[in-house]
C-alpha positions as CSV (number, residue, x, y, z in Angstrom):
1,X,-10.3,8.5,47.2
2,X,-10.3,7.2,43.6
3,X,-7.7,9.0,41.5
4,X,-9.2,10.7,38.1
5,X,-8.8,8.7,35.2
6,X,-5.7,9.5,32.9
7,X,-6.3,10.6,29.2
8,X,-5.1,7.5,27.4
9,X,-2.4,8.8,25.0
10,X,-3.4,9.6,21.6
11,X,-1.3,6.6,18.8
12,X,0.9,7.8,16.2
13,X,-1.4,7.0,12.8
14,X,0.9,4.6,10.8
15,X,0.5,7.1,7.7
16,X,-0.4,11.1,8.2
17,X,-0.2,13.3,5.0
18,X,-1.2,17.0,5.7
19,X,-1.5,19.6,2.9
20,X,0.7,17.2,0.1
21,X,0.5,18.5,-3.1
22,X,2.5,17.0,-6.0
23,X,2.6,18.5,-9.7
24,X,4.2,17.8,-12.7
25,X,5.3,20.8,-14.4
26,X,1.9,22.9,-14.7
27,X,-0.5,19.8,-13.8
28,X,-1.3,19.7,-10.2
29,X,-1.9,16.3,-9.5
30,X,-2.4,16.2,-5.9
31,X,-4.0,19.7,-4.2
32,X,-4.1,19.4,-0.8
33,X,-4.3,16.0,0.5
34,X,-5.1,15.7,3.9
35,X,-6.0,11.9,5.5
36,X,-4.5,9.6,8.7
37,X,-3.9,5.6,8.5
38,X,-3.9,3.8,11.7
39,X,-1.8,1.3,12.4
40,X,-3.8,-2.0,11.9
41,X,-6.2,-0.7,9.6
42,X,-7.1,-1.2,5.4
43,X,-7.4,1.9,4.2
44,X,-9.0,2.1,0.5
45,X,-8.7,4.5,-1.7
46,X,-11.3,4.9,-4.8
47,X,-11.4,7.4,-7.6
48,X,-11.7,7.2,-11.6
49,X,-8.3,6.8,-13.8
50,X,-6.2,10.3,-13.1
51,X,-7.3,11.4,-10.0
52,X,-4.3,11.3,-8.4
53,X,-4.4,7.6,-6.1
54,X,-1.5,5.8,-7.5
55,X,0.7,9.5,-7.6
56,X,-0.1,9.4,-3.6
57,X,1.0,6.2,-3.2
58,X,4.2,6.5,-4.4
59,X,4.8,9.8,-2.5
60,X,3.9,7.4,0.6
61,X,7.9,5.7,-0.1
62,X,9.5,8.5,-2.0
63,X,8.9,7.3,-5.5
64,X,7.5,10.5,-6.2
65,X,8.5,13.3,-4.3
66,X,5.8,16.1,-3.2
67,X,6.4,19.3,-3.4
68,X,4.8,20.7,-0.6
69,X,3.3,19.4,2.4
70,X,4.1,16.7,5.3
71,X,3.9,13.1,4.9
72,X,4.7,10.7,7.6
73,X,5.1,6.9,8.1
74,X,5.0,5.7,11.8
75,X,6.0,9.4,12.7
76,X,9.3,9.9,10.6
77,X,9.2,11.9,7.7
78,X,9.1,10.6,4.2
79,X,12.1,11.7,2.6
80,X,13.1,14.2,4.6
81,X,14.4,15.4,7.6
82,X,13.2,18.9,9.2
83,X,16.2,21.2,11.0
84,X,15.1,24.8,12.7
85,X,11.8,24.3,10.9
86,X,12.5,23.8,7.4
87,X,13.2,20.1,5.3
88,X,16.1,18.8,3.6
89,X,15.8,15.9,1.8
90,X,17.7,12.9,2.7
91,X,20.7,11.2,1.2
92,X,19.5,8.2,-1.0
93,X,21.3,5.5,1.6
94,X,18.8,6.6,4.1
95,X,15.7,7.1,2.1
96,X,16.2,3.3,0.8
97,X,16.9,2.4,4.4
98,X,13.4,3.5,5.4
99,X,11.8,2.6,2.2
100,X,12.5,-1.4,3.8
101,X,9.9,-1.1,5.9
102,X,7.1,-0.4,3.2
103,X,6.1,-3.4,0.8
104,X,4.6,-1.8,-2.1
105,X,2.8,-4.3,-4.5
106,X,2.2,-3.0,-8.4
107,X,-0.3,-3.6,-10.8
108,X,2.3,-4.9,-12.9
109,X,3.9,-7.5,-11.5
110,X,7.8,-6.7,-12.0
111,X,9.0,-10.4,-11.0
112,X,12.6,-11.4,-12.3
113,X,11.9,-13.5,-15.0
114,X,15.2,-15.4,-14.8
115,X,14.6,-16.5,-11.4
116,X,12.5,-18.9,-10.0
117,X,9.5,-18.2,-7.4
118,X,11.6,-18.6,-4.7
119,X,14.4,-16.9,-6.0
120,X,12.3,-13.5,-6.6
121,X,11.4,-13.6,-3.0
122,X,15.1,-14.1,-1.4
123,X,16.8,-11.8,-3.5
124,X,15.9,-8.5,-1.4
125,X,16.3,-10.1,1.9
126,X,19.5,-11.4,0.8
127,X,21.0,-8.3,-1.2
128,X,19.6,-5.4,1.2
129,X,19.8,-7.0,4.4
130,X,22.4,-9.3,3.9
131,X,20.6,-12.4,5.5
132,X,21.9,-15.6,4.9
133,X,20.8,-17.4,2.1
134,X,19.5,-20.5,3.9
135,X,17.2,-18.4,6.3
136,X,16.2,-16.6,3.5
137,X,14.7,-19.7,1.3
138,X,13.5,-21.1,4.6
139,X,11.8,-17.5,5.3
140,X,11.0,-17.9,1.1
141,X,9.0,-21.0,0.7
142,X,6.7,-20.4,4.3
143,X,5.5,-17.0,2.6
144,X,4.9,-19.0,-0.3
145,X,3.1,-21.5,1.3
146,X,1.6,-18.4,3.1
147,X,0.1,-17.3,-0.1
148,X,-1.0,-20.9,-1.6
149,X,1.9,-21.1,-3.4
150,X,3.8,-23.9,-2.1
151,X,4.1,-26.3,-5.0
152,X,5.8,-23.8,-7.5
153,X,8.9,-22.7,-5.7
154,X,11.0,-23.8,-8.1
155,X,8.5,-22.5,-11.1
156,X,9.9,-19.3,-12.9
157,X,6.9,-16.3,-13.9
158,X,6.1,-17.1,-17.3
159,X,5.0,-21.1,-16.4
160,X,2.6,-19.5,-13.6
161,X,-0.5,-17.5,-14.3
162,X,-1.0,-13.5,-13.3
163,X,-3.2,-14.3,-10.1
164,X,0.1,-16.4,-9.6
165,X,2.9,-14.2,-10.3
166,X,0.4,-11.4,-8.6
167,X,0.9,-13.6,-5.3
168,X,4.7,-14.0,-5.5
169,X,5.0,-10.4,-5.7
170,X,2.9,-9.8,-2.6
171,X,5.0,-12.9,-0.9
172,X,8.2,-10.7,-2.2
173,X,7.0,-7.2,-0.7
174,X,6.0,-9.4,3.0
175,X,10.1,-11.1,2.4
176,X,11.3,-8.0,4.1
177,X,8.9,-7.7,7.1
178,X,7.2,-4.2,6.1
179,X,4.9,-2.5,8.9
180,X,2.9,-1.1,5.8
181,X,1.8,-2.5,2.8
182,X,0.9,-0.7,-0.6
183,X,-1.2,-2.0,-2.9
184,X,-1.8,-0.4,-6.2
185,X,-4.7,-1.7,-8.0
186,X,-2.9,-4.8,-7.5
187,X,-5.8,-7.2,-9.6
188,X,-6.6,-4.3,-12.7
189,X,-4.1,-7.0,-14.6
190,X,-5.6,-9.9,-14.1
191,X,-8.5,-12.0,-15.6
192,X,-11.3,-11.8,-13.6
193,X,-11.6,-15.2,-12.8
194,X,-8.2,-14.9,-11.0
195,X,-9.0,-11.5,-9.2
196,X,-10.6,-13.7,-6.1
197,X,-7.1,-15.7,-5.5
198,X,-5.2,-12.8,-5.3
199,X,-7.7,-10.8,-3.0
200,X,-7.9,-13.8,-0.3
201,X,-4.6,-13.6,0.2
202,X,-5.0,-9.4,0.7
203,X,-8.2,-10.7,3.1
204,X,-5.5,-12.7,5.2
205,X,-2.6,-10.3,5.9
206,X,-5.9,-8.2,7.0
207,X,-6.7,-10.3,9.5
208,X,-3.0,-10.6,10.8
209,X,-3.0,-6.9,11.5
210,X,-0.8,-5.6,8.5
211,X,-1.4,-1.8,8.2
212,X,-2.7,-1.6,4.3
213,X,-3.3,1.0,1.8
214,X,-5.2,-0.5,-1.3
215,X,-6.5,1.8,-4.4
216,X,-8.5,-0.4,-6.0
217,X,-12.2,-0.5,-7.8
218,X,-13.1,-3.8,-5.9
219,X,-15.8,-2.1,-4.3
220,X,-16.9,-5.7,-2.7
221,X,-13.3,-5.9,-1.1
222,X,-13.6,-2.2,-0.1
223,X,-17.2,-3.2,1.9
224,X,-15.7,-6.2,3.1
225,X,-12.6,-5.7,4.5
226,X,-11.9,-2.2,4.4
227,X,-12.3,0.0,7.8
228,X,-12.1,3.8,5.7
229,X,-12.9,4.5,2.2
230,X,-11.2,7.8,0.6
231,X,-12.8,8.9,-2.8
232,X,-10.4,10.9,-4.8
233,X,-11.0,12.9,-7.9
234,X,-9.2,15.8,-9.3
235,X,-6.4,15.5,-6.9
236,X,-8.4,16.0,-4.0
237,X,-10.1,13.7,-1.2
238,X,-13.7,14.5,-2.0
239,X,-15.2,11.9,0.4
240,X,-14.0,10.2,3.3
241,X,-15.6,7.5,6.1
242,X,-16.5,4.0,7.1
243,X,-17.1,1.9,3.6
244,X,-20.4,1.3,4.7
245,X,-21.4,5.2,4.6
246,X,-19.3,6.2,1.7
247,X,-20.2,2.7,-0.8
248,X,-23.9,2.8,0.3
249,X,-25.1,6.2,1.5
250,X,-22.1,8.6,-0.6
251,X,-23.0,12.5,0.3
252,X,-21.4,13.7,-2.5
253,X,-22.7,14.1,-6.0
254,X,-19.8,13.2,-7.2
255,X,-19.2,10.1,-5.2
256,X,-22.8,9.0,-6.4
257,X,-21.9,9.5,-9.9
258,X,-18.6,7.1,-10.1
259,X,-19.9,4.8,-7.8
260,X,-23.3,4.6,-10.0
261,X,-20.6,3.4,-12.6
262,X,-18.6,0.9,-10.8
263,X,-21.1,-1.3,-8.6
């Protein structure tokens, strides 16, 4: 007699906020957010200037702390720690000891400028985990090769171009093995003409798996390799789904009215 099939266990999202708000002083900037990230899966997140994208990103590693809510990363609590049902924040040590394991890449680019390429890539792995400095260049010059980047190791940020220094940050961020990368509106800086470089290499580390959270207004990148679209506005996730439905076929006034802007 067959035996009945087994529920196959439900996975852990990579990234599950529920109910975050965040305000400064009387502004409430987030209201309520409520969204899952798989693990595996480029997760996009639209919205006009102010709605509140970038403020939720940096809640995602502590940069910002919210003020009400839950926020998880592969199950553990961002910031905090919970005890007989309420949260106490944690000590800094431990809050940049988890912070490791999430790459976040700015729309500045915030490379040293007195070090080299290569250099701007060791210097976490070397300082924060202490690797040796040899494994670290070694570990240095494949992500830069990794990222097209090979020839200017030894090249400091002002001799190569934004798409250029844009790459060496995300070749920084991937220096200390993160299981989840944040991007925030990592090509607004850059001349259009350099937008594509930067955004092939975002197209590979898709394709290797890497969990990703993008806000952006590269709609074509959204369609392309995106697998959910959130549109935010006002603080609040007004439109959710597969890019396909939300880029071509938005239910929300709302969503019709920025996208009629952007495409």
């Amino acid at each position: 007699m067959n035996q009945p099939a087994q529920p196959t266990p439900t996975a852990e999202p990579m990234v599950r906020a529920q109910g975050v708000r965040k305000s400064y002083g009387p502004v409430d900037v987030l209201k309520g957010i409520d969204l899952e990230v798989a693990t595996g899966e480029v997760f996009c997140l639209l919205g006009p200037s102010g709605s509140g994208k970038s403020t939720f990103l940096r809640c995602i590693n502590h940069l910002e702390k919210v003020n009400s809510g839950r926020l998880t990363v592969d199950g553990d609590l961002v910031g905090y720690h919970e005890r007989d049902g309420r949260l106490y924040e944690l000590k800094d040590n431990e809050v940049a000891r988890r912070r490791r394991d999430i790459g976040m890449v700015f729309q500045r680019f915030n490379l040293f400028p007195h070090m080299t390429a290569v250099e701007n890539i060791m210097e976490a792995p070397v300082r924060v985990r202490k690797e040796p400095k040899t494994a670290a260049r070694d570990r240095a010059l494949e992500l830069l090769a990794r990222v097209g980047l090979a020839d200017k190791a030894r090249s400091y940020p002002s001799q190569l171009s934004g798409g250029q220094q844009q790459r060496v940050a995300i070749a920084r961020a991937l220096a200390m093995e993160p299981k989840l990368m944040l991007f925030d509106e990592p090509t607004s800086a850059l001349d259009p003409e350099l937008v594509g470089e930067v955004l092939d290499v975002m197209r590979g580390l898709a394709e290797d798996g890497m969990t990703m959270i993008v806000v952006t207004h590269e709609t074509g990148f959204a369609r392309e390799v995106g697998d959910a679209v959130v549109f935010m506005d006002d603080g609040v996730v007004v439109e959710s789904g597969h890019p396909r439905d939300v880029l071509t076929a938005p239910r929300h006034l709302r969503t019709q009215q920025f996208l009629s802007k952007v495409l």
